[in-house]
Structure formats: structure tokens, C-alpha cells
Backbone as numpy.savetxt, mean C-alpha at the origin, in Angstrom:
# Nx Ny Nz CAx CAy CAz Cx Cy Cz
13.86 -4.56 -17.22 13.85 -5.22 -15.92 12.59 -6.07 -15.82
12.47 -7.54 -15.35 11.70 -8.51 -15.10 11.34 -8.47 -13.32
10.59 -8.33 -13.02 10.15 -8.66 -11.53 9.71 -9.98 -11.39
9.04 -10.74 -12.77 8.44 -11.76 -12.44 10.23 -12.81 -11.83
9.47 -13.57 -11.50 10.11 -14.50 -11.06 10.94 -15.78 -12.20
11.63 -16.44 -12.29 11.47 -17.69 -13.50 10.69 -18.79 -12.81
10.40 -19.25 -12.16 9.69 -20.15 -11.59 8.62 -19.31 -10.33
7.40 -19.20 -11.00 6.68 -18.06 -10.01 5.65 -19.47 -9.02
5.47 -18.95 -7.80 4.93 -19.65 -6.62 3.75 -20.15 -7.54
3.62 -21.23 -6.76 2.03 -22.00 -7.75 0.79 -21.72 -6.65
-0.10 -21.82 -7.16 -1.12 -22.22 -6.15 -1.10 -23.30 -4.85
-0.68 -24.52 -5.33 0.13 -25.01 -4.24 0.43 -24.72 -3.30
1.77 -24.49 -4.24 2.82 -24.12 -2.74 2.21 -23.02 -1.91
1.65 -21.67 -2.40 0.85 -20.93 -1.63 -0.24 -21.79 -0.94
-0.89 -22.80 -1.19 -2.12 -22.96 0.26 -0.57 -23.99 1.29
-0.04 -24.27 0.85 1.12 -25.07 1.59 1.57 -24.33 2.33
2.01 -22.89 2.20 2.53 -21.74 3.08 1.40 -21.20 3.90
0.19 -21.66 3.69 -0.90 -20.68 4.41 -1.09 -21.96 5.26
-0.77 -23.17 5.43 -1.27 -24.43 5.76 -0.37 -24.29 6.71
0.90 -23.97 6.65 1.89 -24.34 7.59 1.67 -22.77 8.33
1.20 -21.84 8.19 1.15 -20.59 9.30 -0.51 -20.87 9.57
-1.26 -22.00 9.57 -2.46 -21.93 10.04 -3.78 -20.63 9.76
-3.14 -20.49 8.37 -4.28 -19.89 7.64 -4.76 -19.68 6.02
-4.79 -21.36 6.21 -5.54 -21.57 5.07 -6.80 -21.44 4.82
-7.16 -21.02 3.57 -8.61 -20.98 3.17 -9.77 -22.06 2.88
-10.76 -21.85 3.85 -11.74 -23.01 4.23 -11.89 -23.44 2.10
-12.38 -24.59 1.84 -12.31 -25.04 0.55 -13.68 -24.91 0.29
-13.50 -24.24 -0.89 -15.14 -23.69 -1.01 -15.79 -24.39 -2.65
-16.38 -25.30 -2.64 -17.18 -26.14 -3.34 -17.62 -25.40 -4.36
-18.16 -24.58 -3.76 -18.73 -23.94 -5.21 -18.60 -22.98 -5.97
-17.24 -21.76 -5.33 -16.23 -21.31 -5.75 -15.24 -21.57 -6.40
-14.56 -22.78 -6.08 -13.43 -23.86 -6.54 -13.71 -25.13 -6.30
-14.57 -25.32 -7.51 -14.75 -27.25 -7.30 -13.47 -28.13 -7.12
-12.52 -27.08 -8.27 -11.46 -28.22 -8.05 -10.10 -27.90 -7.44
-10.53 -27.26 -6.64 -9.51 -26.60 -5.87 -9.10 -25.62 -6.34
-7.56 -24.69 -5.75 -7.31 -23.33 -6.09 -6.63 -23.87 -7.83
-6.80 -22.87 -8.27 -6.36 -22.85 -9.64 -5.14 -21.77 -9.75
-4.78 -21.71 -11.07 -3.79 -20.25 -11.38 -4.76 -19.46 -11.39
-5.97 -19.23 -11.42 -6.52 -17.99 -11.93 -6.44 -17.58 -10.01
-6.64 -18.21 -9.30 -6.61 -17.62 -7.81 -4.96 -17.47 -7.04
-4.88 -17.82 -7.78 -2.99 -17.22 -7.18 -2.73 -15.86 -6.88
-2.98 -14.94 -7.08 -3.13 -13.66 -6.81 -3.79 -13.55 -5.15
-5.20 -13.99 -5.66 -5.91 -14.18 -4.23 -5.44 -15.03 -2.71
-4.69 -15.77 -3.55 -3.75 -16.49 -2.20 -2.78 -15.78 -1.97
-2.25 -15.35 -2.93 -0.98 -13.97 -2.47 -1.21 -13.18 -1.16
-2.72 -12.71 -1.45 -3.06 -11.29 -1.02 -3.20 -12.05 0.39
-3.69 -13.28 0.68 -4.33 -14.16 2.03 -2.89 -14.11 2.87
-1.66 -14.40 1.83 -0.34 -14.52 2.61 0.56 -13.47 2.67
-0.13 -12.34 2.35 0.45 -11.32 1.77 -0.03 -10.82 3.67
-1.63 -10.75 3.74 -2.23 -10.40 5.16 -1.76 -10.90 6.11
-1.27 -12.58 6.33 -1.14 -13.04 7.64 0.31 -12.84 7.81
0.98 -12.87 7.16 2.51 -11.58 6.84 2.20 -10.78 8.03
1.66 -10.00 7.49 1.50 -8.20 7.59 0.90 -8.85 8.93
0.12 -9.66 9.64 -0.88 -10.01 10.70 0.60 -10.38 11.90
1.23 -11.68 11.40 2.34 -11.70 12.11 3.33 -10.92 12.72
3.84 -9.94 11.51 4.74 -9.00 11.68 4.01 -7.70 12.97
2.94 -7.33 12.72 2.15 -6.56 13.53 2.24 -7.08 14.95
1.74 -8.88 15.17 1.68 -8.79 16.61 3.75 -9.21 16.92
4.38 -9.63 16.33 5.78 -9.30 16.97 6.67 -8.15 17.14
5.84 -6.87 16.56 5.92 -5.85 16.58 5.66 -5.24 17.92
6.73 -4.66 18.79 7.06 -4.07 20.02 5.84 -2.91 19.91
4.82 -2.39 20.75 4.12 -1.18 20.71 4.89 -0.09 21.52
5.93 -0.08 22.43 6.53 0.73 23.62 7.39 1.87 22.13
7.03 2.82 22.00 7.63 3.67 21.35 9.10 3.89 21.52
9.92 3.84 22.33 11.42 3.40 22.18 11.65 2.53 21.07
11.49 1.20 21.44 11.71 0.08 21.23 11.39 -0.21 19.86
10.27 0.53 18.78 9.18 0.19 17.95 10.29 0.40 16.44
11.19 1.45 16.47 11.87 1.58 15.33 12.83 0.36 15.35
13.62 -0.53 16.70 13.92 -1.69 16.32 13.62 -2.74 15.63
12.23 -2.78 15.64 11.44 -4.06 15.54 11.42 -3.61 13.58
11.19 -1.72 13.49 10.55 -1.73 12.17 11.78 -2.13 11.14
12.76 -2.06 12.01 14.41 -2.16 10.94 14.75 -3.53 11.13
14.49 -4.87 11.78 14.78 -5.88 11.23 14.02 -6.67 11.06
12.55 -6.41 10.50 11.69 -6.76 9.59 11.85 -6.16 7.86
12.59 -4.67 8.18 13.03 -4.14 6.84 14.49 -4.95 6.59
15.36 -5.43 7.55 16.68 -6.03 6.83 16.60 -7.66 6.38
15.24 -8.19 7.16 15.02 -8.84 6.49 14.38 -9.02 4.80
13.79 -7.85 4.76 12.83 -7.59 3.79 14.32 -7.15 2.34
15.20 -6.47 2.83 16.10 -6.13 1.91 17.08 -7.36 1.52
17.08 -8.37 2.46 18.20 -9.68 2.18 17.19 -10.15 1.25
16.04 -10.62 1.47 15.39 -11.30 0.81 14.91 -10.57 -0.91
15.10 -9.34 -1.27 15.08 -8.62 -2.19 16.29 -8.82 -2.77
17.02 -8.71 -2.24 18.29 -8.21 -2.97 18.48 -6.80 -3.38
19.64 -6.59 -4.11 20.36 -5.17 -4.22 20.04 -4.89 -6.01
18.45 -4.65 -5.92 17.76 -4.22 -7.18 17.11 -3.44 -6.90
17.44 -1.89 -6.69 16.94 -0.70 -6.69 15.30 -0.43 -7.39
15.46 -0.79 -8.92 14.18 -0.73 -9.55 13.44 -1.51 -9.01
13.55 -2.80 -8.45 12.65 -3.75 -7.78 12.10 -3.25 -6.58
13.06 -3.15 -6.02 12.57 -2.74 -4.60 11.55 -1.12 -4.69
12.04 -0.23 -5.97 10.80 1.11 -5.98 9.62 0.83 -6.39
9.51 -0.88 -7.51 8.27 -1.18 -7.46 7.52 -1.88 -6.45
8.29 -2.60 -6.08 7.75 -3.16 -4.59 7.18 -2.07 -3.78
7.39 -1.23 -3.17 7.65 -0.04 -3.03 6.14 0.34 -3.26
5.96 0.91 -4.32 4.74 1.80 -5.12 4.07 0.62 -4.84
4.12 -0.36 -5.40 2.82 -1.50 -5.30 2.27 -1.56 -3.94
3.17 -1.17 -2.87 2.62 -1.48 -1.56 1.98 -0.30 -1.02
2.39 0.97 -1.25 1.52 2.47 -1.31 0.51 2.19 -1.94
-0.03 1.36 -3.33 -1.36 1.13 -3.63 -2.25 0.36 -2.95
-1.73 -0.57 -3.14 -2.62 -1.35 -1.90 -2.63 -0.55 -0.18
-1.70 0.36 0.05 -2.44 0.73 1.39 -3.43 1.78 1.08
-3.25 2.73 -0.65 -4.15 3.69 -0.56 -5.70 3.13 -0.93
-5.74 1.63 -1.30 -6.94 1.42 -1.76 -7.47 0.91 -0.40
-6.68 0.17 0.74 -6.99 0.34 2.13 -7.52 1.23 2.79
-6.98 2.33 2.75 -7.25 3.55 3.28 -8.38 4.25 2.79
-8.71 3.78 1.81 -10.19 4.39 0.96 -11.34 3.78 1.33
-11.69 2.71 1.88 -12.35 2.02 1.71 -13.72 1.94 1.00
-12.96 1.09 -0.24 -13.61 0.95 -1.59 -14.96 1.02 -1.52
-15.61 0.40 -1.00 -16.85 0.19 -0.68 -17.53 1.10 0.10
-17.32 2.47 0.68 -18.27 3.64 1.21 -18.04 4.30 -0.11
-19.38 5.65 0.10 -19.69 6.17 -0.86 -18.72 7.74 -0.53
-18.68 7.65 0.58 -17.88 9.47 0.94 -16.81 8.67 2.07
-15.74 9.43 1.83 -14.79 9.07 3.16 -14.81 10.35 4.00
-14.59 9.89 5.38 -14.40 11.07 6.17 -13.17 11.45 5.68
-13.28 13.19 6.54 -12.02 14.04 5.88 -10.42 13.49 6.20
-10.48 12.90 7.25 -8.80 12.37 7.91 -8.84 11.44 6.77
-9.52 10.32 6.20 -9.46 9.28 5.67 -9.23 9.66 4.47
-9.66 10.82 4.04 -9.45 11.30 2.08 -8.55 11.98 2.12
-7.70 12.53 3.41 -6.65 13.14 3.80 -5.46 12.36 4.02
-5.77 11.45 4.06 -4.92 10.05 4.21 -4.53 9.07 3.27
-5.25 9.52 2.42 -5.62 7.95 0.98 -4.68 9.57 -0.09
-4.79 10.53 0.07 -4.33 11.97 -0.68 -2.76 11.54 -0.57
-2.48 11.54 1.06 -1.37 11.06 1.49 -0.37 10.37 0.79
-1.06 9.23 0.76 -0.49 7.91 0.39 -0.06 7.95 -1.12
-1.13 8.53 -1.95 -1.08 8.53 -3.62 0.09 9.87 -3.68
0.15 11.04 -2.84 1.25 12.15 -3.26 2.62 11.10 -2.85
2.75 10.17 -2.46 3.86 9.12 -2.13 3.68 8.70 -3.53
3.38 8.02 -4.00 3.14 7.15 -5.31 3.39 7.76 -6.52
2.93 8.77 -6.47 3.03 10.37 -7.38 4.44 10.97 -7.34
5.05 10.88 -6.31 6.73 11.55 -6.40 7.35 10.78 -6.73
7.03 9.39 -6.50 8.21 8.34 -6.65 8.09 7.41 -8.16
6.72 7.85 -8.55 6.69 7.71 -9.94 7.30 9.01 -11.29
7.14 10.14 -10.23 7.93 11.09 -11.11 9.68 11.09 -11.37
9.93 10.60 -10.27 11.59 10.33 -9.78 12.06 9.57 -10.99
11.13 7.89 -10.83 11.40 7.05 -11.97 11.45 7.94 -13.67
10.21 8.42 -13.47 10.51 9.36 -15.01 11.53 9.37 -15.43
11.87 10.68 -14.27 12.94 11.87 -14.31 14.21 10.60 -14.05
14.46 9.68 -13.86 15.82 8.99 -13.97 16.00 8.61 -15.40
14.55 8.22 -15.89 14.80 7.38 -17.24 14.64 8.58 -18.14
14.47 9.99 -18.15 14.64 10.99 -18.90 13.21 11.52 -19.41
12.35 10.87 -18.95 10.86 10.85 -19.32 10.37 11.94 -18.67
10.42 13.32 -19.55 10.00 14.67 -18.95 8.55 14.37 -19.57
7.42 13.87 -20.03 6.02 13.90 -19.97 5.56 13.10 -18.75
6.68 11.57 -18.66 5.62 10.91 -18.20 6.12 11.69 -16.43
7.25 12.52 -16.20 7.57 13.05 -14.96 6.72 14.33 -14.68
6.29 15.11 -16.34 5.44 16.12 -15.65 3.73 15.91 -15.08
3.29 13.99 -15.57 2.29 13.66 -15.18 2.17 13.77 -13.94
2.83 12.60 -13.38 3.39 12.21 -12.11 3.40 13.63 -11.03
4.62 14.52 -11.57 4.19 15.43 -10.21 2.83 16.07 -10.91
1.88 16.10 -11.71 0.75 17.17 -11.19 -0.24 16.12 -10.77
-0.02 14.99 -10.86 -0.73 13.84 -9.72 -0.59 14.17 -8.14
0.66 14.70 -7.97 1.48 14.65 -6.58 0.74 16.29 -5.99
0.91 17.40 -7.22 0.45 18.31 -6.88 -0.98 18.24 -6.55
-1.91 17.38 -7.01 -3.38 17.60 -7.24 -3.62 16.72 -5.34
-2.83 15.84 -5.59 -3.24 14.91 -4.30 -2.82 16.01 -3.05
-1.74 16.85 -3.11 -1.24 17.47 -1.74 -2.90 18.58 -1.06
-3.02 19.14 -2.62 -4.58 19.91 -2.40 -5.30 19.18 -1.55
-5.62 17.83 -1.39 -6.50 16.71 -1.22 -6.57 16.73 0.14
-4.63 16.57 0.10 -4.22 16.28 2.00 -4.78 17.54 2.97
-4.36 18.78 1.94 -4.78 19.99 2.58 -6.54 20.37 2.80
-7.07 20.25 2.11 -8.42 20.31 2.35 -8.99 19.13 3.09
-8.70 17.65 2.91 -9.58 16.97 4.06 -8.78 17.32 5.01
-7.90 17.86 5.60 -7.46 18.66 7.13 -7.73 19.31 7.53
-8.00 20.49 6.45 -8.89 21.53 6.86 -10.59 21.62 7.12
-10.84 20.38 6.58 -12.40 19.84 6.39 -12.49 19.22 7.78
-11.69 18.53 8.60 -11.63 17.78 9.58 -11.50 19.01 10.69
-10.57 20.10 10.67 -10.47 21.13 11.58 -11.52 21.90 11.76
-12.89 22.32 10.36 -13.92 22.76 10.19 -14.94 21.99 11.06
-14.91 20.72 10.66 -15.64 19.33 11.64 -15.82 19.81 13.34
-14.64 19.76 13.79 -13.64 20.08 15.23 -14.02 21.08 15.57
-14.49 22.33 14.77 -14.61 23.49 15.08 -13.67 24.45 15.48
-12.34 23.91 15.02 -10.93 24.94 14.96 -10.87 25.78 13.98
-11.60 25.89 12.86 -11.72 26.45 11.66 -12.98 26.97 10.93
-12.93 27.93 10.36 -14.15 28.30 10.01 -14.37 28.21 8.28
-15.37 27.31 7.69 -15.86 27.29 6.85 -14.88 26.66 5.69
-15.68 26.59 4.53 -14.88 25.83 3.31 -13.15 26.66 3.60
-12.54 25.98 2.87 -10.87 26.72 2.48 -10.98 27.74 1.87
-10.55 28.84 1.97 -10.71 30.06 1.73 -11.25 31.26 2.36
-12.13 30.72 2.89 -13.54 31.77 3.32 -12.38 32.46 4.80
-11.96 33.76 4.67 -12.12 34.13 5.94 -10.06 33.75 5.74
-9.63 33.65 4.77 -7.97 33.58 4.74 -7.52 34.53 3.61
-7.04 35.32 4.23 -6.60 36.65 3.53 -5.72 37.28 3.64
């Protein structure tokens, strides 16, 4: 299976799509003398990848009734425009659990609070089952027994920064363990 495209978006046409939703990137001289190149196509992805995700957010209903409407025909759009390619859509899929778990981490602190390493745990035991699934379809009992003890190691993760956060709160007493018997 190919995900790439046969004719993949150019640099171009990406500042052309960021041009026409009014968020293109100021032109930076001494970054890109000569404008965006292929090597920044990725990086324009990610720019249109955000004001996406920026758009969709503010046409997004907040009234909790209403909110699972809004999330299902942004997803039926999202499935017309995919098409009916299962493997595509589980990598699409996983690729987008990474990028929210490297969100959720934020790369750049040195310690995350406990909800936040409880959260990024979250996200990767998602990534971790659904990479074991793939295994286990294609018959791949190593690369499926990786996968779940990824899934197993991350659930520990979810469970202790919760319990680290309840310790915080003062609902709980002391490291995990101490005092559970």
C-alpha cells in the first residue's frame, strides 16, 4: 500500500492554500532566500494542517447536545475525501495520535505535570493497540507482541500520573502502592 500521492502538493500550491485562508507565512529572507522550497513542504503542511484544525475548532458548536453533530460532519467529510481505504485511513489515524501525543508532551519542558504524562500515556496506549491490531491482521505475532507491551507499559503511565495527580489533590496517599493492600 502507497499513501503517497502520484502527484504530491508542491510548495506552491500549499502557500496558495494558506494565501487563500489568510494564513500565509510572513517571507523570511534569511530562512528562505528563495522562497519555500521542497525541503519546507512538510512545514507548510503542518501551517495548513493547524489553520484546518483552527477553522474546524471555531465552527465547532461548544453546547454539548449539539457538539457530536458538528464532530460527525467534519468526520464525513474527512471519510469522502479519504476514500474507502481502511489501511489509509489507520495510518492517517496513528499519524494523528502522534502528533497529538507529541502535543500533549510538550517537547520542550523538562517534567510534565501528572494529568499531562497521564495524557500523552493516553494517547501512545491508542497508538500501541492499533499498531498491534495491524500486526495481528498481517500475522505479525513479534511485531504484535511489541506493540501491546508498548500499550501495556503506557496504561502503567496513565495509571500512575492519576494517581500522582490524586496524591497532588490530596485524595490519595503517597507513591502507588504505599498503603494498597
Amino acid at each position: 500500500m502507497s499513501i503517497r500521492s502520484e502527484r504530491p502538493v508542491s510548495p506552491e500550491q500549499i502557500h496558495a492554500a494558506l494565501s487563500a485562508l489568510a494564513a500565509e507565512p510572513e517571507p523570511d529572507q534569511k530562512k528562505r532566500p528563495e522562497g519555500s522550497q521542497e525541503e519546507h513542504r512538510l512545514h507548510l503542511l503542518g501551517r495548513l494542517l493547524a489553520k484546518t484544525e483552527l477553522e474546524i475548532t471555531a465552527a465547532t458548536r461548544l453546547i454539548e447536545e449539539e457538539e457530536i453533530e458538528d464532530v460527525l460532519e467534519t468526520l464525513l467529510g474527512w471519510w469522502e475525501q479519504l476514500g474507502a481505504n481502511p489501511d489509509l485511513a489507520l495510518n492517517v489515524l496513528t499519524n494523528r495520535l502522534q502528533r497529538t501525543a507529541v502535543q500533549v508532551s510538550e517537547p520542550e519542558a523538562e517534567e510534565l505535570p501528572p494529568g499531562r504524562e497521564a495524557a500523552f500515556a493516553a494517547v501512545m496506549t491508542a497508538v500501541y493497540a492499533l499498531g498491534a491490531q495491524l500486526h495481528a491482521d498481517r500475522g505479525d505475532e513479534e511485531g504484535t507482541r511489541h506493540a501491546l507491551s508498548g500499550a501495556e507499559e503506557a496504561l502503567i503511565d496513565i495509571l500512575q500520573g492519576m494517581h500522582e495527580l490524586r496524591v497532588a489533590m490530596g485524595d490519595a496517599a503517597g507513591p502507588m502502592g504505599e498503603g494498597d493492600g
